[in-house]
N, C-alpha and C positions, 0 to 999 in steps of 0.2 A: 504494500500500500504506500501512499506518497506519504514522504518524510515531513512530517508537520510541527516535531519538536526542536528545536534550536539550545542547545547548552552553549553559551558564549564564553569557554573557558578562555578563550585568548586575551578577555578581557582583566584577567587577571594572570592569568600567565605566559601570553607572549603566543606566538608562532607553537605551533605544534613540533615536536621533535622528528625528522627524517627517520634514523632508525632506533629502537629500543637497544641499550648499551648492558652488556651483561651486570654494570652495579647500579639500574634500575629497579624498582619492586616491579613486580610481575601482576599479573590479574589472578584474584584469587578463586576466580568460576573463570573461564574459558567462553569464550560465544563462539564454535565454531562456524570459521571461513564470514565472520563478522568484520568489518570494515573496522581497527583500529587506530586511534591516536595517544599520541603519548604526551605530555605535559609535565615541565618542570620550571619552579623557579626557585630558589633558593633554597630552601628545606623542603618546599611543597611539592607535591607530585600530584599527578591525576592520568588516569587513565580511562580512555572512553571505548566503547564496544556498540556498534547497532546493526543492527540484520534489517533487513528488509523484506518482509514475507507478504503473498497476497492477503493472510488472514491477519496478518498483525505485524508491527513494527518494534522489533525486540530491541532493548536497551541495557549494559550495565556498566556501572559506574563505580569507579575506584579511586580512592581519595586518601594522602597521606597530607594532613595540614598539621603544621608547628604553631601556626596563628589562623586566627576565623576568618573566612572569607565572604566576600557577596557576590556570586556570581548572575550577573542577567542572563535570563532566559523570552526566549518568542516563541509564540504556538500561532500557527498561521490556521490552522482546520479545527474545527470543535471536536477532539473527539471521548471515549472513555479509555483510562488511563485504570492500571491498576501497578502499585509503587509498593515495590519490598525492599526493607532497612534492614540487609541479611543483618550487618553488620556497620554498630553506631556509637560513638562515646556519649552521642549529645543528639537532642532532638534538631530534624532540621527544619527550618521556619521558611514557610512562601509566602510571599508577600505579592500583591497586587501594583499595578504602575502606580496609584495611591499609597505605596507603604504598607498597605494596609495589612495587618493578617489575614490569611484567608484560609492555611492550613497550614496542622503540624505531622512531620513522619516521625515515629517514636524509634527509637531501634529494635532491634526483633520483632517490626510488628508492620503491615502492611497496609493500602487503601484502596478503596477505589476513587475516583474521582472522574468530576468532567469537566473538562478544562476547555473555554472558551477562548476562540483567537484574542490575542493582546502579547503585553510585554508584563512579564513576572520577573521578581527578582528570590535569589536561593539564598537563605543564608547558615552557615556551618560553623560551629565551633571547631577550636582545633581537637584533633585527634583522627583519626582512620574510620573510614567508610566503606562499606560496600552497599551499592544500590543495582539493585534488578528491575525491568519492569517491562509492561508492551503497554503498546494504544491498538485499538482495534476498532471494527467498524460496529458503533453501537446497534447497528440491525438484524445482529445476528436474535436479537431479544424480540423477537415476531411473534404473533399468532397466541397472545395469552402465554407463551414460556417462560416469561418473567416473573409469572405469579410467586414461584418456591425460593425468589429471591428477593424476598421484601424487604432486606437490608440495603437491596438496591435502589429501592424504588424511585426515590429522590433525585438520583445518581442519573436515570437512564428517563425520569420525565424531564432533567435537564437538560440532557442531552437531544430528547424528541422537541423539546421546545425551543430550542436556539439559546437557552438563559445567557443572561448579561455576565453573571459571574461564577465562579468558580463553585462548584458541588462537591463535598466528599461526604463518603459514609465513614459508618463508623470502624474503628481499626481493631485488626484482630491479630493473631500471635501467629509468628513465622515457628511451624513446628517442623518434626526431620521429615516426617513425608512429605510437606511442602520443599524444604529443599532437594529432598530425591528427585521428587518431578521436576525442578529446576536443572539442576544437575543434567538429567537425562534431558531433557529439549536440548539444554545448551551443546550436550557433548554429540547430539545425532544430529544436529542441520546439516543438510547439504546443500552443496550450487548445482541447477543444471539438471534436476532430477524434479521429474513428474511425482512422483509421490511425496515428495519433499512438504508441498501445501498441504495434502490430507497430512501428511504426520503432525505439521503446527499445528491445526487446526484442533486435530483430535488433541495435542500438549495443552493447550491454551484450555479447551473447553477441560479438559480434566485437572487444571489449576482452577479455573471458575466454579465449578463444583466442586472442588475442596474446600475454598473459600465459604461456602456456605455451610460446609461442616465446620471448619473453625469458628463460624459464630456462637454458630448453634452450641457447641461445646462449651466455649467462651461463656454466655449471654443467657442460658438455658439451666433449668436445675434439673440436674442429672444424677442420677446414681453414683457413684465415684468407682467402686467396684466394675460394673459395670462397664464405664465409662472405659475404665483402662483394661479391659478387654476387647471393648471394639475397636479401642485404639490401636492396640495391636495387632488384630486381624488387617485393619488397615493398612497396618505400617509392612506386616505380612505380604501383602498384594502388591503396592508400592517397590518393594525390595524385589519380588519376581519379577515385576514390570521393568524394572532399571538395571536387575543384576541377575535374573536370571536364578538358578540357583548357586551362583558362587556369595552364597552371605548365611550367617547362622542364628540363629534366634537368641545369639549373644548378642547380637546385634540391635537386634530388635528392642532386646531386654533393658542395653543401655543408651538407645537413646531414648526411652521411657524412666529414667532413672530409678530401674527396680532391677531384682537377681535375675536369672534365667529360672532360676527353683518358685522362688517367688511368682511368676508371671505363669508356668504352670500350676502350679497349685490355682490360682486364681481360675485357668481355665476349668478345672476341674472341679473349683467350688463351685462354678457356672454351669457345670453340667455340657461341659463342649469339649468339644473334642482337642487332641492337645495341638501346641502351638506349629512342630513338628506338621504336622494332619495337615492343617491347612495350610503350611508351605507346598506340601505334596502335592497339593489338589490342587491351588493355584498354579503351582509351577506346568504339573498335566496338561492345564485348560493349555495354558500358553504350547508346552509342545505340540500338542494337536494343533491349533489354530497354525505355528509353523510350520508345519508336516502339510496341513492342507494348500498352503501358499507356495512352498517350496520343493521343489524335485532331489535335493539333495541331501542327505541324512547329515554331511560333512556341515553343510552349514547351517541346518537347523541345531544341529549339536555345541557349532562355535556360538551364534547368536545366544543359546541358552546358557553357557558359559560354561558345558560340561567337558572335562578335562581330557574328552576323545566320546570316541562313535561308540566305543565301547560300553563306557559307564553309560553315556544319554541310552543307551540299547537296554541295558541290564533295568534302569530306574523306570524305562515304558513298561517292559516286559513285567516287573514286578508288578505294577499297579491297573495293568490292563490286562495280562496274560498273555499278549501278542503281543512280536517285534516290532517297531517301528515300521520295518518295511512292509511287513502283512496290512500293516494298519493302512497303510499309504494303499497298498494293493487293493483294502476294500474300498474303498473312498474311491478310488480309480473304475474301477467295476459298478461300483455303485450309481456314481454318474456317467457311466458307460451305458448303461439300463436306463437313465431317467431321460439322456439325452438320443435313445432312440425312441 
């Protein structure tokens, strides 16, 4: 989509850099085959990252400041904006061509917003930054499907309406399944690739839909118990989605900041099956869904992240009873028959 956001770092640090010098800081998320600049003036550094996709316009932003800065910004297109402060010392304050306040990013914690063409100013105290975020075309919110999103409402009748000034809702907590799905968009973009748009598309919409689980978690009274068990089923599915099976429910266990023993026992005060089970089953769905899209065992084995054809062969066969390739064999026959 066309680039409508304007960060004016030159206006505080000069001419962008030619090339990154190996004793520059680095980006601490990657935006693959993203248009980079680099930025330095004295102590401060910055680093900018943006993609260009037909469904959305990805951004992130890396920031080492010794002293606070105020960077101008321009928005030439109205559109929505949702803004993650992976990583913040200090809240960061926008202000309107008036001064005025009009919104704060907290750190660890995200927004949505609709931001109206004009000139806005940033302002950051000293210390390290990491901002992520895209703008997208607010229409994808058609036909009554915005109803399950009423923390947006505000957000996207500002947007249907032209408003004069800037909208945000309210902010919610950047937690690890939110960064998985970041992580995973950032590190699969490619250029030049037809399925490149459906994969944003489907990353985007399954950050948007998280984002409404974060409320709901946030803003809702919920069971606790409970809670940190769908949490982690969640975080479960997440980890398949982005790693495949190379990660363990040690995993899972500390970025919930509980045992692995602890997090079992809870499934099983629940009455669920354990945490193990539904890695299995998650990870399953996905090699089936590869196995139907793909001809070759070698690379549905690599994508899953199984350490050869062998173990990906032994883990189907255990929880289906058939090899992969039988499995491929029915599905091949199967639509052999429907398609005559």
């Amino acid at each position: 989509m066309k680039k409508s956001l304007h960060i004016n770092f030159l206006a505080h640090f000069g001419q962008a850099i030619a090339d990154q010098a190996p004793e520059q800081p680095k980006p601490r998320l990657n935006i693959r085959h993203a248009d980079t600049q680099y930025y330095a003036k004295e102590e401060n550094w910055a680093i900018a990252q943006e993609f260009d996709g037909k469904h959305g316009y990805l951004f992130g932003y890396d920031l080492w400041l010794e002293q606070a800065v105020t960077i101008p910004v321009r928005v030439d297109i109205g559109d929505l904006y949702v803004v993650y402060v992976v990583e913040g010392n200090d809240d960061i304050l926008i202000q309107d061509a008036g001064a005025d306040l009009v919104c704060i990013l907290a750190p660890s914690r995200a927004r949505y917003l609709y931001v109206p063409p004009g000139d806005y100013q940033v302002e950051l105290s000293r210390g390290q930054y990491q901002i992520f975020g895209f703008y997208f075309d607010g229409g994808i919110f058609r036909d009554g499907n915005e109803r399950s999103f009423r923390f947006l409402q505000e957000v996207i009748d500002g947007y249907r309406n032209n408003a004069k000034s800037l909208i945000h809702s309210i902010d919610f907590l950047i937690g690890p399944k939110t960064r998985l799905h970041i992580t995973h968009l950032c590190k699969n973009l490619t250029k030049g690739d037809f399925n490149n748009e459906t994969f944003i598309f489907d990353e985007l919409s399954r950050l948007v839909q998280l984002s409404r689980r974060k409320v709901h978690e946030e803003y809702e009274q919920i069971n606790p118990v409970q809670h940190l068990a769908d949490n982690a089923i969640e975080l479960v599915k997440a980890y398949v989605h982005t790693h495949g099976q190379a990660f363990s429910i040690q995993h899972v266990a500390d970025d919930l900041g509980v045992t692995a023993a602890h997090l079992c026992r809870v499934f099983k005060d629940e009455m669920l099956p354990s945490p193990r089970s539904y890695k299995d089953r998650f990870l399953l769905s996905r090699c089936k869904k590869e196995l139907l899209h793909d001809q070759q065992l070698g690379d549905v084995a690599e994508r899953c992240q199984f350490s050869s054809v062998a173990s990906f062969s032994r883990f189907f066969k255990k929880h289906t009873g058939q090899t992969p390739g039988a499995y491929k064999g029915e599905l091949y026959r199967l639509h052999h028959r429907v398609s005559l």
